[in-house]
Structure formats: C-alpha cells, structure tokens
C-alpha positions as CSV (number, residue, x, y, z in Angstrom):
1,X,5.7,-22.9,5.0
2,X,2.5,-22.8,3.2
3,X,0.9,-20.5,5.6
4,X,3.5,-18.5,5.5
5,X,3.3,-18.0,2.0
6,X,-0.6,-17.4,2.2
7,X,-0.2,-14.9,5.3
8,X,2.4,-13.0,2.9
9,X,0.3,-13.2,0.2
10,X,-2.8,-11.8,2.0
11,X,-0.3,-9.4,3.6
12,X,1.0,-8.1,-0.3
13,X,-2.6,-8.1,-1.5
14,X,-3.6,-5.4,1.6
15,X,-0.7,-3.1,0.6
16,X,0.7,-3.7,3.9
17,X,4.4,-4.4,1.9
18,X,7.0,-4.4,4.2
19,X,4.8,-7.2,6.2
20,X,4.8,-9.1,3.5
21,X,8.3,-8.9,2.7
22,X,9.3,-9.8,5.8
23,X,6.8,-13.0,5.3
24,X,8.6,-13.8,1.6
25,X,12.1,-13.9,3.2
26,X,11.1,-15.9,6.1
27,X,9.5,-18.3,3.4
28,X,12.9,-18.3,1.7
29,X,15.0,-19.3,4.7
30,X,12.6,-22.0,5.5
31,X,13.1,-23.6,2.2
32,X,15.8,-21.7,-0.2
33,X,14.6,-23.2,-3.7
34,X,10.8,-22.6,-3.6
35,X,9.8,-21.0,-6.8
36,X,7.1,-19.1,-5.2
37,X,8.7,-17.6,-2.8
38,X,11.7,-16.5,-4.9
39,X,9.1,-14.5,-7.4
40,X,10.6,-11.3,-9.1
41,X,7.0,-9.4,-8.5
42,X,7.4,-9.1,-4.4
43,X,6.9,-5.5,-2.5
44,X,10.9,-5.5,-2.0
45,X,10.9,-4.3,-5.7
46,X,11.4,-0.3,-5.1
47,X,8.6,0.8,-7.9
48,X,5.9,-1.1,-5.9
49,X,6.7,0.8,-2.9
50,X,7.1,4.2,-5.1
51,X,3.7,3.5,-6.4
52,X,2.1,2.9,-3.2
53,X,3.9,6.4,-1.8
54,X,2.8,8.4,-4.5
55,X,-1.1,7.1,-4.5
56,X,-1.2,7.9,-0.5
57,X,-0.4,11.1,-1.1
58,X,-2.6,11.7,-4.5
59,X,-4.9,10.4,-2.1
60,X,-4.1,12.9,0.4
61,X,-4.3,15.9,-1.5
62,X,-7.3,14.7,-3.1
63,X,-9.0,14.4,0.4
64,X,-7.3,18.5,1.3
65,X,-8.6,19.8,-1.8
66,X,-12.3,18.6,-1.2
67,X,-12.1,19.6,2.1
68,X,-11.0,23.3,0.9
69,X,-14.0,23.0,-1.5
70,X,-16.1,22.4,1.1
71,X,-14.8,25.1,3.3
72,X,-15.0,27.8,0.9
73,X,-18.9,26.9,-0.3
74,X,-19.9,27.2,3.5
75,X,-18.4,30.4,3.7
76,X,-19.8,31.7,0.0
77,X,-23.1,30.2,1.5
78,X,-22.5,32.2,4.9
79,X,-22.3,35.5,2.9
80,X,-24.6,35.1,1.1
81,X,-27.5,35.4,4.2
C-alpha cells in the first residue's frame, strides 16, 4: 500500500489528478482507516481541479497572445522594407 500512496502522491504532485485519485481510492480499499489516504486536500476536491482548468487556459491564451504579438511585429517589420 505504500507504493501506492507514493505513486499517487508523485501522480498529485505532476498535476496529473484524476491519476492520482484513482491511486487515493485504491489506497483506501486496500486499507479503509489509513489516515493518509483519507486526507481532505486530494484532487477529488472540485477547486483543485477548477484551478488547474483555469491556469491551462491562462496558459493558453497567454501562449495565443504572444504568438499574435509576434505575428503582427513581422508584418510591421515586412512593411516597413
């Protein structure tokens, strides 16, 4: 069960959350009572998940607005010749 918990861990720690979710509640059939497995701050929680949604797209948008940057000095450049 312990390498369970640390695969789940490493899973939670790379954002990969429904992984490690699916790790947690195999942890918790294994052994019902374990304390660690039963934490409250686990990807099943929905604001985790919200989070991560909303920083991939931030993310997103970020990377679309640079590239429209870059797009629009090439062609200011292009002009300008």
């Amino acid at each position: 069960m312990n390498d369970l918990i640390a695969q789940a861990d490493n899973s939670y720690k790379s954002k990969s959350y429904d992984q490690a979710l699916t790790q947690y509640n195999q942890a918790r059939q294994l052994v019902p009572n374990d304390q660690y497995s039963q934490k409250t701050n686990r990807p099943d929680q929905p604001g985790k998940k919200l989070q991560q949604a909303k920083l991939e797209q931030l993310e997103k948008d970020f990377n679309q607005a640079i590239q429209t940057a870059n797009t629009f000095t090439k062609q200011k450049t292009i002009c300008r010749l």
